[in-house]
C-alpha positions as CSV (number, residue, x, y, z in Angstrom):
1,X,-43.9,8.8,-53.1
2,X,-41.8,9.2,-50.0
3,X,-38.8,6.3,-49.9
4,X,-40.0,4.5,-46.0
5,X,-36.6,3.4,-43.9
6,X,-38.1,1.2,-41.0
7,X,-35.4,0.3,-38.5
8,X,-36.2,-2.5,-36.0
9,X,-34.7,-3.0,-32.3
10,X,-32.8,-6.2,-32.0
11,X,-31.9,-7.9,-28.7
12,X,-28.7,-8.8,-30.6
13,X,-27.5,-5.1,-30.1
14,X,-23.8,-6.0,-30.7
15,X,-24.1,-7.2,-34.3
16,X,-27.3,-6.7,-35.5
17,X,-27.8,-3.1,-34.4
18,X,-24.0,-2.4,-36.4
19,X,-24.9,-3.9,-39.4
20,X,-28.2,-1.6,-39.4
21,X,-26.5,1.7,-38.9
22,X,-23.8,1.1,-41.3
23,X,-26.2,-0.5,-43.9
24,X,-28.5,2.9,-43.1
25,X,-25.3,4.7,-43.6
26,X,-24.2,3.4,-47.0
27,X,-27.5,3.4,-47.9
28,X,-28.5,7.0,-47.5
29,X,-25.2,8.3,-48.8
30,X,-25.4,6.0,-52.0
31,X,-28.8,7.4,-52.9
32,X,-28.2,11.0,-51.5
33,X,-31.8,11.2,-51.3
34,X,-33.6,14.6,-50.4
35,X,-35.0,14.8,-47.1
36,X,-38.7,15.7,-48.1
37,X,-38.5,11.8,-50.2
38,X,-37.6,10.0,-47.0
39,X,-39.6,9.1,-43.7
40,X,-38.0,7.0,-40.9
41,X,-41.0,4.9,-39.2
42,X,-39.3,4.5,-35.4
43,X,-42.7,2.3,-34.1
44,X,-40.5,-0.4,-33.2
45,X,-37.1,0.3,-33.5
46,X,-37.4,1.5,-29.6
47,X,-36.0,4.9,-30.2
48,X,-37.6,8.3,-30.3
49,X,-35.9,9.8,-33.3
50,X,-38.1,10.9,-36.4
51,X,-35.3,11.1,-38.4
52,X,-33.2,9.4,-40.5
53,X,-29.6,10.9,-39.0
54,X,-31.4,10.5,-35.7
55,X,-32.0,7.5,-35.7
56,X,-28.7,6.4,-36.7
57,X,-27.0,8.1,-33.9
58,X,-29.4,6.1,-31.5
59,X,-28.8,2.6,-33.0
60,X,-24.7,3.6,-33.2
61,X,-25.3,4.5,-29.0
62,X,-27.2,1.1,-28.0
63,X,-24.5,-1.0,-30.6
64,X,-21.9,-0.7,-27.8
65,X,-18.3,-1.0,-29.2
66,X,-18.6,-3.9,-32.2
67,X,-18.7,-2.7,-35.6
68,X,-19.0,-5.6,-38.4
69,X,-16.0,-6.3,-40.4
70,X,-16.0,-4.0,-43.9
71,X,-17.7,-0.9,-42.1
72,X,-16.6,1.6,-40.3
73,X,-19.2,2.8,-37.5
74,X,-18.2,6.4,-36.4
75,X,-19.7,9.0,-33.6
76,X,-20.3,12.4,-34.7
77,X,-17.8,14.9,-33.4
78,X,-20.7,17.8,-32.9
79,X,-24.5,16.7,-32.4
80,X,-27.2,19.4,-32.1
81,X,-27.6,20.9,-28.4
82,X,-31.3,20.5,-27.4
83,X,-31.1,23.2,-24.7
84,X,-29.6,26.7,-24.9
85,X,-27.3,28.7,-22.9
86,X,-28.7,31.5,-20.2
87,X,-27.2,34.2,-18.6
88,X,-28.5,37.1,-16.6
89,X,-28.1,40.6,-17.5
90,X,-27.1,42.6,-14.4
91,X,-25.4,45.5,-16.1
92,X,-26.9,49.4,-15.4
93,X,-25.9,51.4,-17.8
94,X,-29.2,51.8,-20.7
95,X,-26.5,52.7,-23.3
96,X,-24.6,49.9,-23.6
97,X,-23.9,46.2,-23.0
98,X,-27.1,44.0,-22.5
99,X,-29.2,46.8,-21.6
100,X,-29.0,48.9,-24.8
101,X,-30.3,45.5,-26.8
102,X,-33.6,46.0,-24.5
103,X,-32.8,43.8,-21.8
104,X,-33.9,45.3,-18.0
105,X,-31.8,44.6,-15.3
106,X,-32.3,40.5,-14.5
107,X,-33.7,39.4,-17.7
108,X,-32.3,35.8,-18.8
109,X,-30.3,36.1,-22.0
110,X,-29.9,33.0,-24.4
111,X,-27.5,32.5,-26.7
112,X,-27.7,30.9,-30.0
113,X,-30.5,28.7,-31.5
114,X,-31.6,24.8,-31.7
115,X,-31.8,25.5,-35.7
116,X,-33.5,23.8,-38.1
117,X,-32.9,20.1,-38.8
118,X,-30.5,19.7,-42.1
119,X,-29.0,22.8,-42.4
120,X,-26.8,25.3,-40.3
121,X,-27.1,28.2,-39.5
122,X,-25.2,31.4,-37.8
123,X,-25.5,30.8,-33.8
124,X,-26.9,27.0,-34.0
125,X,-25.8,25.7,-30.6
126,X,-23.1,22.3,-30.7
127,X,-21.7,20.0,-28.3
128,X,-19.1,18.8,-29.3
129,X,-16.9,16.2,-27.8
130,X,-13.9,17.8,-28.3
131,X,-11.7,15.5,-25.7
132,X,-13.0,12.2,-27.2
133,X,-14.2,10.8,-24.1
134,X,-17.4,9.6,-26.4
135,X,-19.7,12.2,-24.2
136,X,-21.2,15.5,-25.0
137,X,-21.2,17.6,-22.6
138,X,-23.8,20.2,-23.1
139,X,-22.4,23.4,-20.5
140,X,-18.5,22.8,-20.9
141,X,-18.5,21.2,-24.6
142,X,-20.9,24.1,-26.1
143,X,-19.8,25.5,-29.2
144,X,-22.0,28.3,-32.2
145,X,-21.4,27.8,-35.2
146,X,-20.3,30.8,-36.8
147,X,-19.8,30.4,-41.0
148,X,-18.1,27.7,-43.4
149,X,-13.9,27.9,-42.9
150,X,-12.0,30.7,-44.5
151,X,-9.1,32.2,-43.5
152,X,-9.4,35.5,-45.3
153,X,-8.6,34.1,-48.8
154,X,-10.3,31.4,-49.6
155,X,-13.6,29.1,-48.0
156,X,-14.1,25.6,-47.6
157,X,-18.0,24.6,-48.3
158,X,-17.3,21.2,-46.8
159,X,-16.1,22.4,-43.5
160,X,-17.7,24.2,-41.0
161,X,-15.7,26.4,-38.6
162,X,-17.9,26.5,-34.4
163,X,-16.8,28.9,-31.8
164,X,-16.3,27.8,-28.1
165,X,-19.0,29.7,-25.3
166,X,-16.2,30.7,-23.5
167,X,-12.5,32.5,-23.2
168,X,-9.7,30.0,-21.8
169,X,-6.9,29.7,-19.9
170,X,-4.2,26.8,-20.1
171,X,-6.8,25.7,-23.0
172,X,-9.4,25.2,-20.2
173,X,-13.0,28.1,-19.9
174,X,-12.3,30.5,-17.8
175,X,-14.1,34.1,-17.7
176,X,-12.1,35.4,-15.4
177,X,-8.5,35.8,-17.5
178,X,-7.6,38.1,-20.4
179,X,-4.5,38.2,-22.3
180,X,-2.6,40.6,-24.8
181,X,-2.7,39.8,-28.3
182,X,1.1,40.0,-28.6
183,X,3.2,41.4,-26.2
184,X,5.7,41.3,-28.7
185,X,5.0,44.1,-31.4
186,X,6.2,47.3,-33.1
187,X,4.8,49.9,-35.4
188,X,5.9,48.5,-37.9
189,X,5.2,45.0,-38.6
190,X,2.6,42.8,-38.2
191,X,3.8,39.5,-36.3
192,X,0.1,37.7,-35.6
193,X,-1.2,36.5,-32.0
194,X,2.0,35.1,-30.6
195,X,1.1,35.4,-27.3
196,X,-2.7,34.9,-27.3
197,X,-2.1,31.5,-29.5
198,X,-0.1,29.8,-26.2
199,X,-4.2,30.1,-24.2
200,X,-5.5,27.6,-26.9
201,X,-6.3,23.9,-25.9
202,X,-3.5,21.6,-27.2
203,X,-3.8,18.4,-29.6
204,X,-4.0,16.5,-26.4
205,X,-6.4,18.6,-24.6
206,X,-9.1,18.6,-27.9
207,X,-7.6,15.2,-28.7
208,X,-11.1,14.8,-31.5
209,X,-10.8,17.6,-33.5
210,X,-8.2,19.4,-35.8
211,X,-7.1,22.2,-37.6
212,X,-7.1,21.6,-41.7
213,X,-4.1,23.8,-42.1
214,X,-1.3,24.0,-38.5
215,X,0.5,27.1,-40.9
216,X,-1.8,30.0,-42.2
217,X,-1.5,33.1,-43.7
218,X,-3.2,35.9,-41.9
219,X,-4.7,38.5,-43.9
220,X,-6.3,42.1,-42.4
221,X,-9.9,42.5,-42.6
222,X,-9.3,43.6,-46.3
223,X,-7.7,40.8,-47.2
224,X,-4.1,41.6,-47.6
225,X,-1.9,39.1,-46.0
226,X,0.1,40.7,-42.9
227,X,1.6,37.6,-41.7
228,X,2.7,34.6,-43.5
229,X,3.6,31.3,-41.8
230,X,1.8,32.1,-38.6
231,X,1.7,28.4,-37.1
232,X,-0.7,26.6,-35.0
233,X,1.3,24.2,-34.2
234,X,0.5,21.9,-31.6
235,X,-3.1,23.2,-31.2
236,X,-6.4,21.8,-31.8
237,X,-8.3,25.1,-32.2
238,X,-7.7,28.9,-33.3
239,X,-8.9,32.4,-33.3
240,X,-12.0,33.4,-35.3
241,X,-11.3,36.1,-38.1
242,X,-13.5,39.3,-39.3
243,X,-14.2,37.4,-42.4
244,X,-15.7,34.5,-40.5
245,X,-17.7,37.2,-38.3
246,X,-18.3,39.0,-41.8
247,X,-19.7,36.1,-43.3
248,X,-21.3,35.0,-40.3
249,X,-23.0,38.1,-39.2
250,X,-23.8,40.0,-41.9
251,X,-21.6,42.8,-41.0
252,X,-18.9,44.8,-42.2
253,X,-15.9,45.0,-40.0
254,X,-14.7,48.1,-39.6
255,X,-17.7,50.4,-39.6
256,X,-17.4,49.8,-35.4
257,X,-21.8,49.8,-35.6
258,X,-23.2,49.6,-31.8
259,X,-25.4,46.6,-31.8
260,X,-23.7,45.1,-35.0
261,X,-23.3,41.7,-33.3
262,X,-26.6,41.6,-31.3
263,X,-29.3,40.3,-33.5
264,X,-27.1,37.3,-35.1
265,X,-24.1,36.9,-33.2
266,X,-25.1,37.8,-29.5
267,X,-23.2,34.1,-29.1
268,X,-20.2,35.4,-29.4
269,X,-20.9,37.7,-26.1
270,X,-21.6,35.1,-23.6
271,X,-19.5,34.9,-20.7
272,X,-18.4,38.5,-21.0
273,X,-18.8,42.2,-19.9
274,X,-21.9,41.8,-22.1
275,X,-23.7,40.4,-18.8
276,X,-22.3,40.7,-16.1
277,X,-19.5,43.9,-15.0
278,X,-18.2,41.3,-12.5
279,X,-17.1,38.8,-15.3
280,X,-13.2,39.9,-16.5
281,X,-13.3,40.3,-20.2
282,X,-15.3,42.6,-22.7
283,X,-15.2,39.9,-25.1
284,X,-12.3,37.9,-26.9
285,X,-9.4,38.5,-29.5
286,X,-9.9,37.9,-33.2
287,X,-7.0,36.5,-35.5
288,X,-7.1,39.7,-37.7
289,X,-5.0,42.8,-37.3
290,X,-6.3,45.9,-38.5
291,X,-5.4,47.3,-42.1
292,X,-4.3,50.5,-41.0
293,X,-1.9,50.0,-37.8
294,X,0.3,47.1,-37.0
295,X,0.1,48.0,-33.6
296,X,-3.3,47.0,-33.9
297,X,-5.7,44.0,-33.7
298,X,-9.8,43.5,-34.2
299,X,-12.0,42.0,-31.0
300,X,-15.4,41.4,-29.7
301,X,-16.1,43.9,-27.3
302,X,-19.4,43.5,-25.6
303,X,-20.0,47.1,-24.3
304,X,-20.8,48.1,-27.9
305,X,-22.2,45.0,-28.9
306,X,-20.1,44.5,-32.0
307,X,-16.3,44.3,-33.7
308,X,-13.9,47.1,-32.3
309,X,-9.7,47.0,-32.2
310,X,-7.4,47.7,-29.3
311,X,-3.5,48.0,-29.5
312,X,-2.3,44.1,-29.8
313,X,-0.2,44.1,-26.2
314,X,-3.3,44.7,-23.8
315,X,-3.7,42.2,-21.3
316,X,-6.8,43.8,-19.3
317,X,-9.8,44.0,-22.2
318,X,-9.8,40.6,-24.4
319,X,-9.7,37.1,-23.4
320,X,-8.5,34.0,-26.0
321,X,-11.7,31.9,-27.4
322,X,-11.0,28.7,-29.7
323,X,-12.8,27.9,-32.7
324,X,-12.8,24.7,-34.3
325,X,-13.0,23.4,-37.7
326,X,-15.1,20.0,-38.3
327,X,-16.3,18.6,-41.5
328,X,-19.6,18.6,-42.1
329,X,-19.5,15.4,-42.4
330,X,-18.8,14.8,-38.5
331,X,-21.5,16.8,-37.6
332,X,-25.1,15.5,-36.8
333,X,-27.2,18.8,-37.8
């Protein structure tokens, strides 16, 4: 017998609406019960949500700003995106970018997925209200997520990590900039994204979200750590690594497959080379430096469609784009 959670609309939105949601919130994580035993009737509670989560997050939006003494009455930081990016593909050439995944010149691409309610998949489109402003923006607040955290040694099953759409510049989008890895390198050692890093949006800029660890080691796409220390410092967000990708998209890194990227991860193409010629970068930096040359970093690179590497202090190919780690707990999925 399925458990039946009927929520009603009250005119006294300010009290009674708080106590409901965080009554329905204590509840449901007190009995942790599976989603096929529960059924949320939404007759009368004046929302349109079917769902348990989403109905919470409607009462929390018409309960204004009280929250009742003893509770604590929180926003998600990421809710589900119920439309999808598009772009165009206006490339020529048949052997690469856009074209060579089938698409004829001015087709619509779409990135990413809706998904499926209660669990998350690679390429599930976000917004995520990053600023804290208490709005979701749905084109400059779009993020995929990509896998659970890891930074090459070990994963986090509690914390999701979400890519941004696009590069940026001064921590804001921007498609039309690209930056070197590190300008600051030698055959010898491995030193980490020192320049790239100083592109990411700042603790002020992405005021709502976090990093779990500001000091990291960084590890090759093997595994062996190259850098250790590296620091975030003073930044909300950082670069995605192979392993992420690896765990993400079901791909090896390193192989350097055409078309590796384009049946799981075409999301991590958008707003690149992939598209459009006109746009500046062919896709965006990972934190990973390659095994065999310290010179030497991993990217996204759209004209193959998949995970190449370019010496770390080009400026003209890769542009800087943030990912994000939320807990899953902060996310409405």
């Amino acid at each position: 017998m399925k458990k039946i959670i009927k929520i009603v609309k009250n005119n006294m939105i300010g009290f009674t609406v708080g106590v409901v949601i965080a009554i329905a919130i204590s509840t449901y994580a007190a009995t942790q019960l599976a989603s096929s035993s529960v059924y949320y009737d939404n007759t009368t509670s004046g929302g349109s949500s079917n769902t348990v989560s989403g109905a919470i997050d409607e009462l929390y939006d018409m309960a204004t700003t009280h929250c009742p003494d003893g509770y604590i009455c929180k926003k998600p930081i990421c809710k589900r995106a119920t439309t999808l990016h598009t772009e165009i593909c206006s490339q020529t050439s048949t052997s690469s970018y856009c074209r060579a995944d089938g698409y004829t010149s001015g087709d619509t691409i779409t990135y990413g997925n809706l998904g499926e309610s209660g669990t998350l998949a690679s390429g599930d489109a976000f917004d995520c209200d990053v600023n804290g402003d208490g709005t979701y923006d749905a084109e400059t607040e779009r993020f995929y997520y990509v896998s659970d955290m890891t930074n090459g040694i070990t994963s986090d099953s509690d914390t999701a990590v979400l890519i941004y759409y696009n590069n940026v510049s001064g921590g804001e989008a921007n498609n039309t900039t690209s930056y070197a890895y590190n300008t600051n390198y030698s055959s010898t050692e491995y030193y980490g994204p020192q320049t790239a890093v100083t592109q990411l949006p700042t603790t002020s800029q992405w005021s709502n979200v976090s990093l779990k660890y500001k000091t990291r080691d960084i590890t090759d796409e093997l595994g062996t750590i190259r850098v250790t220390g590296f620091s975030y410092d003073g930044y909300s967000a950082r670069l995605l690594t192979t392993q992420e990708i690896e765990q993400g998209c079901k791909i090896t890194v390193g192989n350097r497959t055409k078309g590796e990227l384009s049946s799981k991860c075409k999301y991590l193409m958008e707003n690149t080379k992939y598209s459009n010629s006109s746009l500046k970068t062919y896709g965006s930096w990972l934190e990973t430096p390659t095994s065999s040359d310290s010179r030497s970093a991993w990217n996204v690179f759209g004209s193959i469609r998949g995970v190449n590497d370019s010496i770390v202090g080009t400026s003209s190919l890769d542009g800087v784009r943030p990912a994000i780690e939320v807990l899953k707990s902060d996310i409405s999925y």
